[in-house]
Every structure is written in C-alpha cells, then in structure tokens.
C-alpha positions as CSV (number, residue, x, y, z in Angstrom):
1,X,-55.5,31.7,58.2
2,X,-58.4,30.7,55.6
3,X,-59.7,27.5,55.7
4,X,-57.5,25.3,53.2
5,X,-58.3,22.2,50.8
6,X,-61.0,19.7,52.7
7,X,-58.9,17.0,51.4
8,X,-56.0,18.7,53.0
9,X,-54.8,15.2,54.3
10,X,-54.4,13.9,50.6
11,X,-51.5,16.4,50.0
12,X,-50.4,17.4,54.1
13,X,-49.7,13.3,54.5
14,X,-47.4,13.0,51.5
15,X,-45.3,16.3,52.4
16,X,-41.7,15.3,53.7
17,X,-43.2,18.3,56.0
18,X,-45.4,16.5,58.1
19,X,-43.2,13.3,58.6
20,X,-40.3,15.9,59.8
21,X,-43.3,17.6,62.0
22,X,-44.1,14.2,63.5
23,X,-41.2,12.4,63.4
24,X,-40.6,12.2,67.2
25,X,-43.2,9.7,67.8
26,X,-43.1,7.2,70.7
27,X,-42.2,3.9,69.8
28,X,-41.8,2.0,73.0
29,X,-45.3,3.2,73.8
30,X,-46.7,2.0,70.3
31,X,-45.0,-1.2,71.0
32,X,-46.6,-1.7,74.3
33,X,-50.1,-0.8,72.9
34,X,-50.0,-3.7,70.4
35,X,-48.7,-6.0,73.0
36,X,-51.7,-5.1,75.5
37,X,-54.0,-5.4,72.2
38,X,-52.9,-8.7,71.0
39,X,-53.3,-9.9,74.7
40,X,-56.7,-8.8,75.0
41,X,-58.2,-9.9,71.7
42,X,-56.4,-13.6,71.9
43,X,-55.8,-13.8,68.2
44,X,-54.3,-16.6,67.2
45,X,-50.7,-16.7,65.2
46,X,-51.0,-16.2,61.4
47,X,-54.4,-14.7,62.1
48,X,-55.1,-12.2,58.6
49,X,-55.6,-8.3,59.7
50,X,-55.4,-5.1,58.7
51,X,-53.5,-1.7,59.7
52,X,-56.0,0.7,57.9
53,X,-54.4,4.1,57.7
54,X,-51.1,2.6,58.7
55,X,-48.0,5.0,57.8
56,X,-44.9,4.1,57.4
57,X,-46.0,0.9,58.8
58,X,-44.7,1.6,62.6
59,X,-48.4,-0.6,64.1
60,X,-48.2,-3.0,61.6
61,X,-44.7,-4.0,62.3
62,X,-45.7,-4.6,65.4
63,X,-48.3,-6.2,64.6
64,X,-46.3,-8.8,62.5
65,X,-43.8,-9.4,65.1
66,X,-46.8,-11.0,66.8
67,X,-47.1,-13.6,64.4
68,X,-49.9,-12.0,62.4
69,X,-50.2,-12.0,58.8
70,X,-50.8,-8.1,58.3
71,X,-52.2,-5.6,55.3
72,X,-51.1,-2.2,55.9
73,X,-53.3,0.4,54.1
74,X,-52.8,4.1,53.5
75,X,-53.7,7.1,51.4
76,X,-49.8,7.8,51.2
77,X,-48.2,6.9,48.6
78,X,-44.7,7.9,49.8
79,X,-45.2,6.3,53.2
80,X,-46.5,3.1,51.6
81,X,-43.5,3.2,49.6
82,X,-41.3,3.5,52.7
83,X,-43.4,0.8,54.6
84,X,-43.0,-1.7,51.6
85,X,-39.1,-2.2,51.9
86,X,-39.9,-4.3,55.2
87,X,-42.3,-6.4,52.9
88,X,-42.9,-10.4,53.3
89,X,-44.8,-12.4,52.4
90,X,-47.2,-12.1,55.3
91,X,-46.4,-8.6,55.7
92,X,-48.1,-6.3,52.7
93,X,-49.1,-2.3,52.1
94,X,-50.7,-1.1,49.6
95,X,-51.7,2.6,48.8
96,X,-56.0,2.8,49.9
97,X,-58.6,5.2,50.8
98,X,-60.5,4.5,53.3
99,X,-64.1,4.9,51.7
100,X,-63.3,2.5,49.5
101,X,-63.8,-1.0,50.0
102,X,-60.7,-2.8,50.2
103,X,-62.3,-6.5,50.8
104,X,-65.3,-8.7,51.7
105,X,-64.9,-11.1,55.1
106,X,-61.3,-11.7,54.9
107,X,-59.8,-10.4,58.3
108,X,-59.8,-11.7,62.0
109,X,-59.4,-8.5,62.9
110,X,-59.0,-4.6,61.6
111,X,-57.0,-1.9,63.8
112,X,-57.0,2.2,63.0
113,X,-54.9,3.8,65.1
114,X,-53.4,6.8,66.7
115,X,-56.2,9.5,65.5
116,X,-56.1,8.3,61.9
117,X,-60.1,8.6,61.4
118,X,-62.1,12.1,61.2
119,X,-60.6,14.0,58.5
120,X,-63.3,14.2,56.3
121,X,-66.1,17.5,56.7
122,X,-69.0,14.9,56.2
123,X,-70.0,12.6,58.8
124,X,-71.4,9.8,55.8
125,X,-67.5,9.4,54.9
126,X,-66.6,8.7,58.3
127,X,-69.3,6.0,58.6
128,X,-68.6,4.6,55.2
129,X,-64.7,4.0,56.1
130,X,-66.5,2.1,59.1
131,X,-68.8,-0.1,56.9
132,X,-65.5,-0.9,54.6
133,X,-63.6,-2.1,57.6
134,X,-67.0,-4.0,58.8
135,X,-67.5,-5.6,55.2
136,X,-63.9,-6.6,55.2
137,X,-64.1,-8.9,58.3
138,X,-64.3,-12.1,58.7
139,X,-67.7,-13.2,61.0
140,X,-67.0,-11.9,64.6
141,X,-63.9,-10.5,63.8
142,X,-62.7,-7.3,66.2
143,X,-62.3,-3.9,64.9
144,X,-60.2,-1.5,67.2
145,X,-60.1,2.3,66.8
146,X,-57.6,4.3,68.7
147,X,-59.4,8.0,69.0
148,X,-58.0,11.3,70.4
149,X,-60.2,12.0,73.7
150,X,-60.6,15.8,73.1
151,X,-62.4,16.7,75.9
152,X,-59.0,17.6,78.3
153,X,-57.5,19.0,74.6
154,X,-60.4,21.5,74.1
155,X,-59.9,23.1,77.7
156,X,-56.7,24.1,76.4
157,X,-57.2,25.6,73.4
158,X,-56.8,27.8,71.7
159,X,-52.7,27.0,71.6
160,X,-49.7,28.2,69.8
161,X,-46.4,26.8,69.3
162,X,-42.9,26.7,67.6
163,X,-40.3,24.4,66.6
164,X,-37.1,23.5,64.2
165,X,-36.2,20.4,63.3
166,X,-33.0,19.5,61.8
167,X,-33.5,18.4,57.8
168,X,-30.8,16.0,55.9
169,X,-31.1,16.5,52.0
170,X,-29.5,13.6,50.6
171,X,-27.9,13.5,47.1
172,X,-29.8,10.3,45.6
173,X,-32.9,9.9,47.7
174,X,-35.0,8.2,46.1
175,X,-38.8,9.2,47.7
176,X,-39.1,12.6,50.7
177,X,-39.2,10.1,53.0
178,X,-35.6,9.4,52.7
179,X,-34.7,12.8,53.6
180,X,-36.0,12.7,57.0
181,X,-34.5,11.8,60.4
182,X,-36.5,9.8,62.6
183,X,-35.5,6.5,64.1
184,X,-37.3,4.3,61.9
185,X,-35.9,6.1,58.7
186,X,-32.3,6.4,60.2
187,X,-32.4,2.4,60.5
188,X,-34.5,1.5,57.6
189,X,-32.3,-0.3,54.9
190,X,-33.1,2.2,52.1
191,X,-31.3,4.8,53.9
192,X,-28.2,2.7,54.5
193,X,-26.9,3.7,51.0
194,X,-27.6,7.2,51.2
195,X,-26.0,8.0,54.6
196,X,-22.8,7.1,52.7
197,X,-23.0,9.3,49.9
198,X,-21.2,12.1,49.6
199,X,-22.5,15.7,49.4
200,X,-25.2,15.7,51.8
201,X,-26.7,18.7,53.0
202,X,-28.6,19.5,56.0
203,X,-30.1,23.1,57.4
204,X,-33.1,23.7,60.0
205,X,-36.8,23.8,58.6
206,X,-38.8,26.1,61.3
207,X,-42.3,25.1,61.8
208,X,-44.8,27.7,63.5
209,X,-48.6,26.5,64.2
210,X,-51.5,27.2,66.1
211,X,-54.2,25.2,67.1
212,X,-57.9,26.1,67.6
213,X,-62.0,24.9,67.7
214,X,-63.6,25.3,64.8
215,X,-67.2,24.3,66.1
216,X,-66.7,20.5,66.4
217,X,-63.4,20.4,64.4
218,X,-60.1,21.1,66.0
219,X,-58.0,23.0,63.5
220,X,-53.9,23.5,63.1
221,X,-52.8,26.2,60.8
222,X,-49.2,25.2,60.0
223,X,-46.8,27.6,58.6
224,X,-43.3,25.9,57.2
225,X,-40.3,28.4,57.2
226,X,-37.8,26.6,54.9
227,X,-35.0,28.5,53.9
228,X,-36.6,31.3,51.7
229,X,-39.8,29.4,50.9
230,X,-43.1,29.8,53.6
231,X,-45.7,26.9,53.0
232,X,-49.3,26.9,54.9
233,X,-50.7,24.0,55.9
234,X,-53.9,23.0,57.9
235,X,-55.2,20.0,59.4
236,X,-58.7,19.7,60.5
237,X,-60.0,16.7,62.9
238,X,-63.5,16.1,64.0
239,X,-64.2,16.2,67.7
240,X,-66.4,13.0,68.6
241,X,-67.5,12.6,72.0
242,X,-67.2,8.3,72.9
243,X,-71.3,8.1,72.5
244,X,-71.2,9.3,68.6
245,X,-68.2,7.1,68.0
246,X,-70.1,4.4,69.3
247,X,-73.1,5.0,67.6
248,X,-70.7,5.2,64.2
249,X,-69.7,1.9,65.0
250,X,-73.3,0.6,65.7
251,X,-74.6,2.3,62.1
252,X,-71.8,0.5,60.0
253,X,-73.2,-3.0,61.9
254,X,-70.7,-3.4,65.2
255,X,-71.2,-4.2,68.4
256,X,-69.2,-2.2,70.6
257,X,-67.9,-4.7,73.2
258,X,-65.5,-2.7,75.5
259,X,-64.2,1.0,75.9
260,X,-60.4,1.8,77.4
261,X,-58.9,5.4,77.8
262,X,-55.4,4.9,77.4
263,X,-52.6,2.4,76.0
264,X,-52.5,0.3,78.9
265,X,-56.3,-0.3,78.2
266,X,-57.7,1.2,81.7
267,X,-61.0,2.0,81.7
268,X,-62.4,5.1,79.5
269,X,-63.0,8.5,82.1
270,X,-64.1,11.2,79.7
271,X,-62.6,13.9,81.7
272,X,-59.2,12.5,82.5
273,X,-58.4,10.0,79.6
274,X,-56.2,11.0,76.8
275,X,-57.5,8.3,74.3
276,X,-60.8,6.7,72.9
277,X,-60.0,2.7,72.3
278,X,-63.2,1.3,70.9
279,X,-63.3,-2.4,70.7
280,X,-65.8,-3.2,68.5
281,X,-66.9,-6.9,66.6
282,X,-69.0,-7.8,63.6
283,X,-71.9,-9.6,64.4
C-alpha cells in the first residue's frame, strides 16, 4: 500500500472505523495504571492537570475519580464530543493539537498516555508538543508519558492480521461514536436513548491489516471491508529507543526523574518491557 496522508491521524482518529478497531481496550488495567500513578506522584486532591491526547476521556476519568481537577485534550473532535457528556465542573475537554500551546504554568501535573505521542514525520513537532506540555506547568510540576517499547514489537514484524467486529447503526445517533459498541459507549448516557429506538441495524465490518518497519516508523496499512465499500487506512508511529525520548524531554526543559516498563511501574528492561513510562518534572 502507498504511503497515505502524513496527517493521517487527523482523519484515521475521527473515523467511527478506528474506535470499532480499538474498542476492546482494557479498562481494569487503565484503571490500575492511574491508581499506581497517582500513588507515586503524591498529588494532592483538586490538584489541576491535563490528559493531553485523551480520547474519549477513559485516563481522565480516572483521573477525576482521584479527586483531580482534569482538562482532557484531543485532536478529535468526535471523541471530545463523546468525552464531554461526563463533563463537571472540574472535569473539562476541549478539542487541541498538540503543537499548540494550550496554557502557560497552570498544571500540577500533565499525563500522555497509551502511545498517543509520535505521529508526526518531523522530530521538531514531537519536541514542540513537549515544550507546550512543559510551558503549561506549573513550577516542578510532573509530566508522565506512557510510550510503546518497540524493541520486543520489531522482532516480530513484519505481521498480518484479520478481524470483524460487530457494528450497530442506530436510527438517531447523533455523532459515529454512538454507533459503536464498546463498554464505555454501551453505558454512556447518550446511548441510553438510542438503544431504545426502534429500527436499528447492525452487520459485521471486516478489518484486514498489516504491520511493518518503515526505517524508524512502524507502519499499519488498514484495509476496512464494509458491506460493499473498501476504505484504506494507515497509521505510522515513530520508533524511539528510551535514550531519544529522554533526551526529547531534556530539549523541551525536563528533568527526567524515573523510568518504569510496565503499568505496575517496575523498572524499565529494554528487551523485556512492553512500555516506556517517563516520569519527567519541570525545573
């Protein structure tokens, strides 16, 4: 497959596609993470922080049910949309990109999460998504970043794989994210009202995809089989080994304080870890 759009995530993220494609995430694990987070970094309740690239809103949740006072951010407009019906008034999203700043010493702390960093084909964009998050802390307020290890991935690769997931059209829906069927969107209270509508359809969307090393960029061509329409897709993340993510976070003014390799925050082993957890805090 040709290489597609290199703002690929601008459109791919907003598809009702990829939320159906990734819509089997682990929430009891997420929920843990946050716990073992919020331990380790002591914040105190009603602290301010961010969830920058946040979803649906599935970390910052969390997050709030710790007593935080939470942004969520995200390029999405649909997921922000979906996010925003658990609003408070300590609990806000709004629709950001990264490279731009979204605010000057305001937060305690600042968490990206679950690979949501190393989209972009020019390694100044990643670092300038660092300095915003830098800029928008408060004085020795923690940054954590949740990275893909991709050292075991690589050895794997290159992969291919299939799947069909089970699509619900409703009648009304307001936004594509209604029409999915993950746990979060089965008990969110917009969907209350359309699961008793009448005259909801559902059929199987097949998606096909292979993934493969592009030089330092892992790539997944995604083919979408829905009913008699075939869609292409790609996604295309950087592969940074823990000493250039570090030095990132050491250009944009951190000082990296601790590295874990996993959710359960054991210590980072670059051949058996699954995860790069920076810890990182503005000077």
């Amino acid at each position: 497959m040709e290489n597609l759009d290199k703002n690929w995530f601008a459109s791919w993220f907003d598809t009702e596609y990829y939320h159906l494609l990734y819509k089997h995430r682990n929430h009891e694990e997420a929920k843990q993470f946050i716990a073992n987070l919020i331990d380790f970094l002591q914040l105190p309740q009603g602290a301010k922080v961010f969830d920058l690239a946040c979803g649906k809103g599935r970390h910052s949740l969390e997050l709030h049910s710790h007593g935080l006072d939470v942004l969520g951010m995200d390029l999405s407009a649909e997921s922000i949309k979906f996010a925003s019906q658990y609003g408070q008034s300590d609990l806000k999203f709004q629709v950001q990109d990264m490279r731009e700043s979204f605010g000057k010493n305001e937060f305690k702390a600042g968490f990206n999460l679950f690979t949501s960093f190393g989209y972009f084909d020019d390694y100044q964009q990643d670092l300038k998504s660092l300095t915003n998050a830098y800029n928008a802390l408060e004085s020795q307020g923690y940054f954590v970043q949740d990275y893909i290890n991709a050292f075991p991935i690589i050895q794997l690769l290159p992969q291919e794989d299939s799947r069909k997931e089970l699509y619900i059209k409703y009648t009304n829906r307001e936004s594509i994210a209604l029409g999915l069927n993950s746990e979060e969107e089965y008990n969110s209270p917009i969907a209350e009202s359309n699961r008793a509508e009448e005259n909801n359809s559902s059929y199987f969307i097949e998606f096909k995809w292979r993934k493969w090393l592009d030089h330092k960029v892992i790539v997944k061509d995604i083919i979408v089989k829905d009913q008699d329409k075939e869609k292409h897709f790609q996604e295309r993340v950087q592969v940074y080994k823990v000493e250039e993510l570090v030095e990132l976070h050491t250009q944009a003014g951190f000082e990296v304080q601790r590295v874990f390799g996993d959710y359960s925050l054991n210590e980072y082993d670059t051949l058996k870890s699954n995860r790069i957890i920076l810890i990182s805090k503005k000077k």
